[in-house]
N, C-alpha and C positions, 0 to 999 in steps of 0.2 A: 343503242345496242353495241357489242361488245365485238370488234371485229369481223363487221356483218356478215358481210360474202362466207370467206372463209370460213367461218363460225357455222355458217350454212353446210359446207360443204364436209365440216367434220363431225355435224350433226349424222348428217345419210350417210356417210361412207366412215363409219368407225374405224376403220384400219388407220383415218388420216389424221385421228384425235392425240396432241403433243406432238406432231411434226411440225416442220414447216412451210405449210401451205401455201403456196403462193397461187393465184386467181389471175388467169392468164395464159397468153399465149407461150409452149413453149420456149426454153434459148434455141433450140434447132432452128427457128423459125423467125419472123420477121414481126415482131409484136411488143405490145406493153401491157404492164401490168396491169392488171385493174383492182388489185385489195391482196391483202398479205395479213398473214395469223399473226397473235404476238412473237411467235416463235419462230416467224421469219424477220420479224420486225428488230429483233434485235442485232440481226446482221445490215441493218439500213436498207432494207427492201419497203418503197413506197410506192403505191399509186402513180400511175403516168411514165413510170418507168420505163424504157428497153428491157425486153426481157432477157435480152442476153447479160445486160449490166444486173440484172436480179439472179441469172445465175451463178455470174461470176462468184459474186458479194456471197450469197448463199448455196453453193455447189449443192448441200443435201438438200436444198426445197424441192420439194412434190409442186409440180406443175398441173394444175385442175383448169379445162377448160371453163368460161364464163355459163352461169344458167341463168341470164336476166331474168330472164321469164317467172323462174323460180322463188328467183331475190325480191322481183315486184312481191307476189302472190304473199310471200312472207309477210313483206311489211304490212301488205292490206290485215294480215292477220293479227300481228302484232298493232297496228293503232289501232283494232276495231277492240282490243281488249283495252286499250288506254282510254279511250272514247264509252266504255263501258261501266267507268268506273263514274261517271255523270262528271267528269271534269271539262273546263274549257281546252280544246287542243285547238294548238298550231305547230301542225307538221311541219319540220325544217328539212327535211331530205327524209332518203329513204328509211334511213334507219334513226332517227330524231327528230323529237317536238318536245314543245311546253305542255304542260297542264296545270292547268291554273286549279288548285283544290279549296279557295278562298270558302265560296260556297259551304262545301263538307267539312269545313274545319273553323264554325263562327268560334270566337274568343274573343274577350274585350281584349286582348295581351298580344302582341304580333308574333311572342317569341312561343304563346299556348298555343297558338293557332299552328307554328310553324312544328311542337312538336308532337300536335295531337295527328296530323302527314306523316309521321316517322311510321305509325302502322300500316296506313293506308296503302306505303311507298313499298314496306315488306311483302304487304299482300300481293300489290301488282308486280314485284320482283319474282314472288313465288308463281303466281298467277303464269307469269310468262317461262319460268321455268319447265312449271308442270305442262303446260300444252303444248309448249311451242319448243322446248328442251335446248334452249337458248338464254344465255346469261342477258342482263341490263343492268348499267350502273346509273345510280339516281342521286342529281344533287337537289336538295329539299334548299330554297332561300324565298324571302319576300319576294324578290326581284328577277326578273331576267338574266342579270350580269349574273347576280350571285350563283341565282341557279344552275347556272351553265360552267362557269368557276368549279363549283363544288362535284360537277359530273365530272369534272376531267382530275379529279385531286386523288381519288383512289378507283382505278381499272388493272384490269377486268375485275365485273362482280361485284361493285361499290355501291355504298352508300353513305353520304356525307350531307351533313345539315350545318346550317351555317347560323348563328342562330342572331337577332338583329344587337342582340347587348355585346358580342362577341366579333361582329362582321369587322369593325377598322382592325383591331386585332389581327383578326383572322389574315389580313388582306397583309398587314405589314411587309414579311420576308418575304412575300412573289415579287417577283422580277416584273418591270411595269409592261411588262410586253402582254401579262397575262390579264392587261385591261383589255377589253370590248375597242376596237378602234386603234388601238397601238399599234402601228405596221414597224417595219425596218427604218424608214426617214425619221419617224417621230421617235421612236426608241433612242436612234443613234445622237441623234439632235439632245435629248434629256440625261444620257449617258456621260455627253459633251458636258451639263450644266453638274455634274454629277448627282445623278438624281437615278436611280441604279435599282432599287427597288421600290413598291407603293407605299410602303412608312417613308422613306424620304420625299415622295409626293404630297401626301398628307402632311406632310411637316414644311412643305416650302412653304416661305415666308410672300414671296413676291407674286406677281398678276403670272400666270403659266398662260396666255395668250402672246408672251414676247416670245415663248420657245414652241408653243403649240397653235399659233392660232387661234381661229374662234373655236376649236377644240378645247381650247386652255380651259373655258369654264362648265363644260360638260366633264374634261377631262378628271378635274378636282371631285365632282360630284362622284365620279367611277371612282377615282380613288378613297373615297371616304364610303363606299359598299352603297349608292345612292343613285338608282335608276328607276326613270317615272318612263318608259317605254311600254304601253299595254301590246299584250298580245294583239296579234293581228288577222284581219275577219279572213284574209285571203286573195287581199286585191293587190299585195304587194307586184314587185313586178319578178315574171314569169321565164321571160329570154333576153341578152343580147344576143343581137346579129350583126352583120357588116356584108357587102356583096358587092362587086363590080361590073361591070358589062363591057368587056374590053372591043376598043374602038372597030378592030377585026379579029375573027375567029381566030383560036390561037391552042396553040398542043403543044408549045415554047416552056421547056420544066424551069427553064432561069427567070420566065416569068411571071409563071403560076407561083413558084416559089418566093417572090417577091414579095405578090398579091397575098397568097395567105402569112407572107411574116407579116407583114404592116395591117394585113387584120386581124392577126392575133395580138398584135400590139397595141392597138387599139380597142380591142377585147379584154384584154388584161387590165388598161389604163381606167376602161370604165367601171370591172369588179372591184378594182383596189378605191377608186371615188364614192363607191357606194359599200365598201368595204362585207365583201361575198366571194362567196369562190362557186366553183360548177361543177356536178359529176357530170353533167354529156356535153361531150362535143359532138359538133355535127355538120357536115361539107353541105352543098347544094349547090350544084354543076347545072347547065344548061348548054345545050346542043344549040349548031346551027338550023337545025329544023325543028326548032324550041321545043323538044324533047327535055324534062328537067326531070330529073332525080335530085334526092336527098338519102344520106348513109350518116349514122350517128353509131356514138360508142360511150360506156358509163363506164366510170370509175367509183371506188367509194369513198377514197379523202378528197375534200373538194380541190378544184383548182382554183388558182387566178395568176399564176405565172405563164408570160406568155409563149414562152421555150416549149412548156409544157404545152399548151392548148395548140401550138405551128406543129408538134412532133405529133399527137393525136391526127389532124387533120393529114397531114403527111400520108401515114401509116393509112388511114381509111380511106384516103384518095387511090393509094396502092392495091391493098387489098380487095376493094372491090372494083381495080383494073375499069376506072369511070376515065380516066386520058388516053381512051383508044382512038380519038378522032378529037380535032379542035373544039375548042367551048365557046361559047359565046358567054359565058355569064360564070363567074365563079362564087360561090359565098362560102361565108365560114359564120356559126351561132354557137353559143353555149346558153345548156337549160339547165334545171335540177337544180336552183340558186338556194343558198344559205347563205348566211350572214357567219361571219367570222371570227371569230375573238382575235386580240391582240397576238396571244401565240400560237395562234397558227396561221396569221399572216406573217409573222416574223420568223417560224418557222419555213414557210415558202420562201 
């Protein structure tokens, strides 16, 4: 979906349709973002943000408080029309999944199969226009990588098909960040060997295991448009967490503060090894008279920077005023996992 939240919110309230929406706590007030229109996006307002830093950047943004609530309801709405079409899905977050249309599109030809989907893809673009009065853009590929490639090559409102005679091609002039797996180490490291975009990948000569590890030979397969990843039934995994139980009760902010950097840091350390990012974060405090709460908060671009996920946790430890009395037990989790492409871990 195409700038979900927002998108949402200029759906119901027409007055805010071509403004800059931002989804979120006002700058008056002590908050962060949670999703931004394109038309805030162009001033560099993201996700995870301070909201006062998203007004600076953007003074004219319209500030709309959060409707999770709302945004759930959507999405159930929007997969059960994806889910309708008799495709295989695997929802990645709230507002993206695969569907596998193999099925509805037999061909002896990968590239017939792939453009007899070109209709299919219109229909469920319009599908979701007309009900749900909300844009999707759709990349039609054999594969996982390609398909997810191809969604992000023309937004808002896209559709791109990659087609398998076409795919090294296709892949040449992206910057290799824009492979499945590529973070900022591995980018800068290939950068080093000059190797700058996926045609210069394709075209190394030598083992890419001395600059990428045991990436090196998955890495060649991504750059040559070549991924055997099947969708997945749903057993993938669902949360990190991290939690402490400090020796004595404690309401110490130098040391709460402490506690959730180094579990954000370690939260971060394990998204970026299994290469995901999270829309919710989420506290879970424990009283000395083992009273425990738990307070969460979604965003819509994922995270896995851990600035970002300590500064969430922050804000919702404040906000819902949970350090009135010492803790015995502090935790920090992140849910709502998706798997990442290269450039938007390298964008993080």
């Amino acid at each position: 979906m195409d700038a979900f939240y927002a998108s949402v919110e200029q759906r119901d309230h027409p007055e805010l349709r071509g403004q800059p929406v931002i989804v979120g706590a006002p700058p008056t007030q002590r908050g962060v973002v949670c999703a931004a229109s394109y038309e805030a996006r162009k001033f560099g307002v993201r996700s995870a943000m301070p909201s006062v830093t998203a007004g600076r950047l953007c003074p004219a943004g319209i500030f709309v408080r959060p409707r999770m609530e709302a945004y759930k309801q959507e999405s159930r709405e929007i997969m059960r029309i994806v889910a309708e079409t008799g495709a295989l899905v695997e929802q990645m977050s709230i507002d993206e999944a695969y569907a596998d249309f193999s099925a509805l599109c037999p061909a002896d030809a990968a590239d017939a199969a792939l453009q007899c989907a070109v209709p299919l893809a219109k229909q469920l673009k319009e599908r979701i226009r007309a009900e749900r009065r909300l844009t999707a853009t759709i990349g039609i590929a054999a594969n996982k990588l390609l398909a997810k490639i191809a969604s992000d090559h023309r937004k808002p409102d896209g559709l791109t098909v990659i087609l398998e005679r076409e795919k090294a091609q296709f892949l040449r002039p992206l910057p290799v960040r824009a492979l499945y797996g590529v973070g900022k180490v591995t980018e800068r490291t290939l950068n080093r060997a000059g190797i700058d975009t996926i045609g210069a990948l394709q075209d190394f000569p030598g083992d890419l295991r001395a600059l990428a590890g045991s990436f090196g030979l998955t890495l060649k397969q991504f750059a040559l448009g070549e991924d055997h990843r099947p969708l997945e039934s749903g057993d993938e995994i669902k949360s990190i967490s991290n939690e402490e139980t400090f020796l004595r009760d404690t309401d110490d902010r130098k040391i709460l503060r402490r506690c959730l950097r180094e579990q954000a840091e370690d939260i971060s350390a394990r998204l970026k090894r299994r290469r995901l990012g999270a829309h919710t974060v989420q506290v879970k405090v424990r009283y000395g008279d083992f009273t425990t709460l738990t307070r969460q908060f979604s965003v819509e671009e994922p995270l896995m920077e851990s600035g970002d996920i300590y500064r969430l946790a922050c804000f919702l430890l404040s906000r819902e005023k949970l350090v009135h009395r010492p803790l015995r037990l502090l935790g920090l989790g992140v849910s709502t996992l998706r798997e990442m492409s290269g450039r938007q871990m390298a964008l993080f």
